[in-house]
N, C-alpha and C positions, 0 to 999 in steps of 0.2 A: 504493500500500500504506500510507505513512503518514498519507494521508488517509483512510483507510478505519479504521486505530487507532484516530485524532484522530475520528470518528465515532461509534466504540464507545464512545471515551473518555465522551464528551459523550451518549449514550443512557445507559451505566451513571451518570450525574452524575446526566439530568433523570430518571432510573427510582427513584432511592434518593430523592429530594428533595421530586417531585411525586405519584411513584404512590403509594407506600408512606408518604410523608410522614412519612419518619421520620430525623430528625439522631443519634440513637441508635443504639450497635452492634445487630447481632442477632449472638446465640448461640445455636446448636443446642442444647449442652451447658447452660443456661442454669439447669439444677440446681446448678451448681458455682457461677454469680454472682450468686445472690441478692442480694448486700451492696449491689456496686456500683450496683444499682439500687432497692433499698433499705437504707438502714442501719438500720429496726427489726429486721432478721436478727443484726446484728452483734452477736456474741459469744453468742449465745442458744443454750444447753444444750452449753457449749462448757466447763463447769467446770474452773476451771484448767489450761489449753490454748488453743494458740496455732497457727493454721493458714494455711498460704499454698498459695496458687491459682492456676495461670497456665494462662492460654488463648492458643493462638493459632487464626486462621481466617483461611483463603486461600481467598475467595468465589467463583464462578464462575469457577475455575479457567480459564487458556488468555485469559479477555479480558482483554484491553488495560487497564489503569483501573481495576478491578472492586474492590471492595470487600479490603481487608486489616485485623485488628483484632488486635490484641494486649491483655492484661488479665493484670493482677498484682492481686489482693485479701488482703492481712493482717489476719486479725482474729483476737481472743481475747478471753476473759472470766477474767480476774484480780482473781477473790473475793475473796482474802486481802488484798490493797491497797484495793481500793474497788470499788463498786456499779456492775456494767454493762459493756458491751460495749464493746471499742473499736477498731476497725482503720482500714485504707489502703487506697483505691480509686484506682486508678490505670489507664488505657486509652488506647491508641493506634488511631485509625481512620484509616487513609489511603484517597480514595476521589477516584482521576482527579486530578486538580492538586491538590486539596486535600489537608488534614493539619490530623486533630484531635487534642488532648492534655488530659483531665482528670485533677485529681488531685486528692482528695477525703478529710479528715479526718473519720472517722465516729463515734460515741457512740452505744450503745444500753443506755436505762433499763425493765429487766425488772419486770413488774408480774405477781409468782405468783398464778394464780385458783385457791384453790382446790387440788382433785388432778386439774386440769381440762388444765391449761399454763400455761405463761407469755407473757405479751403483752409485745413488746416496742415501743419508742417511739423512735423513732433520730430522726435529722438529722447530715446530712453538707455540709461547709462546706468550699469550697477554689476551684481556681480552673482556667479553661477557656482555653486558647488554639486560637486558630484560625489557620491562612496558608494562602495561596494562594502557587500557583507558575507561572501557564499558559504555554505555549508557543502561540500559534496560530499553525497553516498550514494557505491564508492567513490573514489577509496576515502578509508578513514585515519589510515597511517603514512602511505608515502605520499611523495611532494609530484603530483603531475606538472610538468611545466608546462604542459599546453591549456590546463586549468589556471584561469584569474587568482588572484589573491584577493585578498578584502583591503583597501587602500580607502582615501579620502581627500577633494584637493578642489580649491579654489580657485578660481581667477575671474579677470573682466568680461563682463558681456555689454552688448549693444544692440538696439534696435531703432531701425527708423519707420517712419512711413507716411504718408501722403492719403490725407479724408478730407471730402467734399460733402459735406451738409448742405440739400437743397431744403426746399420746402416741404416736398412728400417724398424723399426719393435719398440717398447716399450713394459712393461708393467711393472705396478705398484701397491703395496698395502700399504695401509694406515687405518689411525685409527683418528676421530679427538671425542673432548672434553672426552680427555683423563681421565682429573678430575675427569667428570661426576659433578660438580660443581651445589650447591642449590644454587637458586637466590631469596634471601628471605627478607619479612618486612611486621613490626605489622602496619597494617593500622585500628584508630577504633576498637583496640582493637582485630582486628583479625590478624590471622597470614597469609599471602598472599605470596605464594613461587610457584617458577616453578621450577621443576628437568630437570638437561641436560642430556640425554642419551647418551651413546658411539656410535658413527656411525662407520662402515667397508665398504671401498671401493676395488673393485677390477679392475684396469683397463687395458686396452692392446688395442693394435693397429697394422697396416700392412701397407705400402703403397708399390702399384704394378704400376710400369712405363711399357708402351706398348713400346718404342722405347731406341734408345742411344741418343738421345738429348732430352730427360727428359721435354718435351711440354707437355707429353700428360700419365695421371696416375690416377691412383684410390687409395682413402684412409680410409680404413675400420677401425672402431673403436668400441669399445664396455666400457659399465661403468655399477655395480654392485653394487648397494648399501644398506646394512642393518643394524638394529639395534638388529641384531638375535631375531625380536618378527616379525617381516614384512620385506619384501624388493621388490625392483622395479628394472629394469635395462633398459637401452638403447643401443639397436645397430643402428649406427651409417654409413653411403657409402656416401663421396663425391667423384667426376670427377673434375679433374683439368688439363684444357686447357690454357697453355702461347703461346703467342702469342704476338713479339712487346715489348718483356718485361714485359704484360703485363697480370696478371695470372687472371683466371677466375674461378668459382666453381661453382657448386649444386650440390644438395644430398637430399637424404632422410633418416629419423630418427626413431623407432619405439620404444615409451616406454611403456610398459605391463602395466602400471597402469591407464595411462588415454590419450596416444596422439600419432599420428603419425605425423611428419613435416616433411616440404619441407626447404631444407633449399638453401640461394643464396649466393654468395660475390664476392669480386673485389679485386685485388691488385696492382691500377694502377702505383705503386715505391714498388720494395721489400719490402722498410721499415715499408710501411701502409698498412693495410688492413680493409676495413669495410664489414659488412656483417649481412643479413638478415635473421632469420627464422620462418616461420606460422606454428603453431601445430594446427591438426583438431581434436578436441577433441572427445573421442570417450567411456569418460566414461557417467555415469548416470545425468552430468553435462551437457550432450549437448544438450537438448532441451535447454537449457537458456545462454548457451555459446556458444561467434562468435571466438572463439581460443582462442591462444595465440600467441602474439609477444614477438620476441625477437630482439636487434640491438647491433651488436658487435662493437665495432672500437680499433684497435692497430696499434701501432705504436713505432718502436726501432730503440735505435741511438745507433752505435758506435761507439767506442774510438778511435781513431788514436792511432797506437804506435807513438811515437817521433822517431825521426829519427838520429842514432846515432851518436854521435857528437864526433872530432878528434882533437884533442891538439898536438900544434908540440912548439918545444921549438926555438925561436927567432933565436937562435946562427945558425942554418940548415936552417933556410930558405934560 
């Protein structure tokens, strides 16, 4: 049995790595993290307001090793101090022995076109750890060298990217670990490194309102993503029904590489929204996978202007 795990383990590693070729989380929900994988989103039509983000996603549920990702994104756009967007991208992926951790300092410079939108211009600067932890069985006494060691190792990362906020409509292109940065150490005498690849996003969006009192719309979305060796993508359809204030959703999700979902959410106050989604997996994984879940929650507050204030001079009153 734990050789059959230690199996799994080791198919979900070379599945994430070589098929899909992708060292980047995927997100179903992937409307909600724009930023993290591009920072020309950040802060863009966010006028004095501040909004945080958190994802989690537990991947083909039941296997052994399978993909886990956690995401925490802060951003806002604070006019009144200075020009531009600025937030925190920050993601946990654990995936079989390994454990990855970015954390990401964003800046996005708004360029208004016009009564067209605004084009934003980000880069995001921070830095990427990587460890390894493996256990192999076998063997449990000699040293294979063609087996990893368990190592641990930092360095710089970077992302850039380019988003256009129209009226009803986006789309954006970006690039993250710019560096392409080796994360390296002699453990035992051996040298133990992981290379970061350059990832390319492409994304874009539509929303269609059925009436003039904006209750009742669809919002179609699509995300592109590759390391010019492989790529996968998602299109994306949710319904959104207000009602009472109070907004409602579902949709369906279809990514080419392994899942179709259903996706749910609620936004019982503008400012919060939490929300659900199940992937049915529908790669070579699904005899031993009961999905994937996903659970969103956000929530943004904003800034009061102050309210401007009037000095009269004594002698007039």
């Amino acid at each position: 049995m734990q050789l059959k795990n230690t199996l799994i383990t080791l198919i979900c590693s070379f599945t994430l790595s070589h098929f899909f070729a992708q060292q980047d989380k995927l997100i179903t929900n992937f409307m909600f993290d724009k930023m993290s994988i591009n920072p020309g989103k950040t802060g863009i039509d966010m006028y004095n307001s501040i909004c945080a983000t958190s994802i989690y996603r537990n991947q083909w549920d039941k296997v052994n090793g399978a993909p886990n990702s956690a995401v925490l994104n802060i951003e806002g756009s604070l006019e009144r101090f200075f020009k531009g967007g600025i937030g925190l991208a920050f993601y946990h992926d654990a995936i079989g022995f390994s454990r990855q951790n970015n954390l990401l300092l964003n800046y996005s410079y708004p360029i208004r076109i016009s009564n067209v939108g605004v084009l934003g211009l980000g880069i995001g600067l921070g830095i990427m750890n990587y460890g390894l932890d493996p256990t192999w069985v076998p063997p449990t006494t000699l040293t294979d060298n063609s087996l990893p060691l368990g190592f641990a190792a930092t360095n710089l990362d970077a992302n850039f990217g380019a988003y256009f906020q129209g009226k009803d409509f986006y789309i954006g292109l970006s690039s993250t670990h710019l560096s392409e940065s080796l994360l390296q150490k002699s453990v035992a005498g051996l040298d133990q490194n992981y290379q970061t690849a350059r990832h390319y996003y492409l994304m874009g969006g539509k929303t269609y309102n059925f009436n003039n009192e904006g209750n009742s719309k669809i919002d179609a979305q699509v995300l592109l993503r590759t390391d010019l060796i492989k790529y996968s993508f998602d299109i994306n359809m949710r319904y959104f029904y207000t009602v009472n204030n109070n907004e409602l959703y579902g949709g369906i999700t279809y990514r080419n590489s392994d899942a179709i979902g259903v996706l749910l959410g609620f936004s019982p106050i503008q400012k919060f929204t939490i929300g659900y989604s199940y992937d049915i997996t529908i790669n070579k994984l699904a005899s031993v996978s009961r999905g994937s879940h996903e659970i969103v929650l956000k929530y943004c507050y904003s800034i009061k202007t102050p309210k401007p204030t009037i000095s009269r001079n004594p002698r007039f009153l």
